[in-house]
C-alpha positions, 0 to 999 in steps of 0.5 A: 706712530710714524711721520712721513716726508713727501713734499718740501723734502729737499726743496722749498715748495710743494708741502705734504707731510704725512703722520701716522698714528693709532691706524689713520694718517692725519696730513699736514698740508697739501701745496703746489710745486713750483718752478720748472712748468714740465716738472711743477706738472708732474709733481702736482699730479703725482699725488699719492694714493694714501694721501687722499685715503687720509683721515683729516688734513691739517692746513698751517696757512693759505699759501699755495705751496701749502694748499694749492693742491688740497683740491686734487685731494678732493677730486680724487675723493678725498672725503675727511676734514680739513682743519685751519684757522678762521682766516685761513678759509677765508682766504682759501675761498678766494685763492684755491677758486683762483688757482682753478680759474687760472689752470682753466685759462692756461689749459684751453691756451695751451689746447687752442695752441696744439690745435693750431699746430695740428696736434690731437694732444689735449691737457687737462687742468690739475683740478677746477673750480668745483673741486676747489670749492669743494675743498672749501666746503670740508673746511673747519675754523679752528681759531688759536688756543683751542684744543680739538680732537681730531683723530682717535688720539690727536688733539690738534691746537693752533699757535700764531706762526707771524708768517701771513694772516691766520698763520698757525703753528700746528701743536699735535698732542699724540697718544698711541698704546700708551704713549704721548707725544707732542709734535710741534710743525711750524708750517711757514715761521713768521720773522721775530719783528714784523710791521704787519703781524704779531710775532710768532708764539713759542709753544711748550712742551714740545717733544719733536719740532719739524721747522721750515729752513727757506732762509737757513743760510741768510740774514734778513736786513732790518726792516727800517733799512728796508723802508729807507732803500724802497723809498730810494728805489722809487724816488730814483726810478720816477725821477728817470722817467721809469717805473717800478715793478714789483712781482708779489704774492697775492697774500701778505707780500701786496699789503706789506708792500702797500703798508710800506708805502703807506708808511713813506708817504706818512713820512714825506718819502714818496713822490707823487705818483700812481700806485696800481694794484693789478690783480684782483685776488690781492684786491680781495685778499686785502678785504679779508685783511681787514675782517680779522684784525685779531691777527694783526699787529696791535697799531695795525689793529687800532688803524682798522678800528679807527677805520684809518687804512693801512693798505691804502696810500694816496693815488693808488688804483685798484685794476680788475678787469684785463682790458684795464690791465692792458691799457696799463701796461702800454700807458707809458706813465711813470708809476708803481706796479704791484702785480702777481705772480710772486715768483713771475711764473705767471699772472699779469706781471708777466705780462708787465715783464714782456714789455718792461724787461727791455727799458733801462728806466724801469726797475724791477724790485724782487721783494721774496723768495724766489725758488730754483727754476722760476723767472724771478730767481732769474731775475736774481741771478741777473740774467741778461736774457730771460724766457718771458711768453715763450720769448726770449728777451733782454733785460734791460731794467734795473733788478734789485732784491729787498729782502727786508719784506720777506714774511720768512723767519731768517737764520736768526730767527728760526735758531732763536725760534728753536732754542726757546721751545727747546727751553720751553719743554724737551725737544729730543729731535728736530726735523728740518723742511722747505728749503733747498740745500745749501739752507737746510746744511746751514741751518743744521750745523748750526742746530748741532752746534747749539746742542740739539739732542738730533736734527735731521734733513728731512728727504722724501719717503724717509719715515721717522719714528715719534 
């Protein structure tokens, strides 16, 4: 028995893991690339043969990055079963269906665009709404703590990871000729303290731990200190006649920023001003926030019960449909804007950026990782001019970064993470994935000197023997 790295090997996006055992391949994951459009591309069509030959795939949570390309599996004929926890297909049904419709729009854009410059090149989507849903529909709910064989000698258990919703470390008990071991994959981990969602689970018995390192080299800022500088940031902005941009992730980063909110409001730390909402997915993905309470944080859970809503602080508007989108962004109005894309790579916040960059009242707030390549690592960087639509533009607009959202366990919290399940059982080697280098270095100088038996810096095609 074997794993094998292909995807968020070197990097942070894109994840597939593939592990071998008893004549079949079970999958772990199967994201999108993100960052540079040209190579994003390329990456994502380059899905690889035995991938879509596997036996099953298992799904760690509803992020993109780890499922967004499941559907280019099942338009290359894909036909196994696809096992994650009960939110997590539900939050599939409406994220992969999007992503789809997105690649449509972008497709016949870019189609329209070389026909009028008299070019016969034509670009097809990576997959569309069909095969998303077909993804879906070979979907199976596996809720946390019950075991399930899924393979001939792998019997997959699920774990809360704290990340998003239906986040689940993945506990792979393999047997093969005799030998068993048990494999424990983190998929995204989720911080030790987060106002939203439980903490992360510590598994025994693990014998090989593959972890994410996206933060391996930074410490997150309290999440109090957190609450305290967004209430300054908007404050200061409304005051100036600004408005405040945040670019965020559809799933988890939107209702934590509007649980933030929530909270200064229930504080007296907000001022008196609208809040939008303008991406429907997040919309819906709020709505399935609330059918699983089970997930959530023990007063976030009693909040649902007592049918007192946690993503809805005073004044806020939820934009559907893109002629109201457009109205918002000439209205002038000082307000907040929670929009998607979360690394501004597309979506309605680009469109929000074509105008905003260029007003020294508006801020900007980068509440997420943001990956090599993307306009909101720019944004990061502070470049003074940036590619916005094709455009090059100024940036006027205050950017400030709060780390404090971020659903990523810190260096803290992924040693800590990584001491206790070796605690907890006998952990001989840990793998060490999603996340660019200088985080992976870090992170594994400090393993070592922690005293694991052997970590390794996962890179892609390297086979490892379990």
């Amino acid at each position: 028995m074997h794993l094998e790295f292909y995807g968020a090997a070197e990097q942070v996006t894109g994840s597939l893991h593939r592990i071998h055992v008893n004549g079949v391949d079970v999958l772990l994951d199967c994201g999108l690339f993100q960052g540079r459009r040209a190579e994003s591309t390329r990456l994502n069509r380059d899905v690889p043969p035995w991938a879509a030959e596997a036996h099953c795939l298992v799904l760690s949570h509803a992020h993109l990055d780890h499922s967004g390309n499941i559907p280019s599996l099942t338009r290359r004929g894909f036909l196994g079963n696809i096992y994650c926890t009960p939110p997590t297909r539900d939050l599939c049904s409406v994220m992969l269906r999007d992503a789809a419709m997105l690649q449509e729009q972008d497709a016949r854009y870019l189609n329209k665009r070389a026909q009028r410059e008299g070019s016969s090149e034509r670009v097809d989507s990576l997959y569309n709404t069909e095969d998303a849903q077909r993804a879906v529909s070979q979907m199976i709910s596996l809720p946390s703590h019950r075991p399930m064989e899924i393979a001939p000698g792998v019997t997959l258990t699920f774990w809360n990871a704290g990340h998003v919703l239906g986040s689940a470390l993945v506990q792979l008990d393999l047997a093969e000729r005799g030998r068993r071991v048990r494999l424990l994959y983190t998929g995204d981990l989720g911080r030790e303290v987060l106002p939203l969602l439980k903490s992360p689970e510590i598994v025994p018995d693990v014998d090989f731990l593959i972890t994410e390192s996206t933060y391996g080299d930074r410490r997150h800022p309290d999440i109090r200190a957190m609450d305290d500088e967004l209430a300054d940031i908007v404050s200061g902005t409304i005051d100036r006649g600004g408005r405040v941009y945040i670019p965020t992730f559809a799933l988890e980063r939107a209702q934590e920023v509007l649980f933030a909110l929530e909270r200064l409001h229930e504080a007296g730390r907000m001022p008196a001003v609208p809040i939008y909402i303008d991406s429907p997915l997040a919309i819906a993905i709020t709505e399935i926030y609330k059918l699983h309470p089970e997930d959530l944080a023990a007063d976030v859970r009693q909040r649902i019960l007592e049918r007192n809503d946690p993503f809805s602080p005073p004044d806020l508007h939820y934009v559907s449909d893109v002629a109201a989108s457009k109205r918002l962004q000439t209205s002038g109005e000082p307000c907040i804007v929670i929009a998607g894309s979360g690394m501004c790579e597309g979506g309605r916040i680009v469109h929000h950026f074509a105008r905003a960059l260029g007003d020294d009242k508006n801020t900007v707030v980068i509440v997420g990782f943001m990956a090599q390549h993307t306009l909101g690592r720019r944004l990061v960087e502070r470049r003074t001019k940036v590619r916005v639509l094709g455009l090059e533009r100024e940036v006027f607009a205050q950017i400030r970064v709060l780390n404090g959202l971020s659903a990523h366990a810190d260096q803290a919290d992924i040693v800590r993470f990584v001491r206790e399940t070796a605690r907890a059982g006998r952990v001989t080697q840990v793998a060490l994935v999603h996340g660019e280098d200088p985080a992976r270095n870090a992170l594994h100088a400090i393993l070592k000197e922690a005293g694991l038996p052997k970590v390794i810096r996962s890179q892609k095609g390297a086979r490892v023997e379990l």
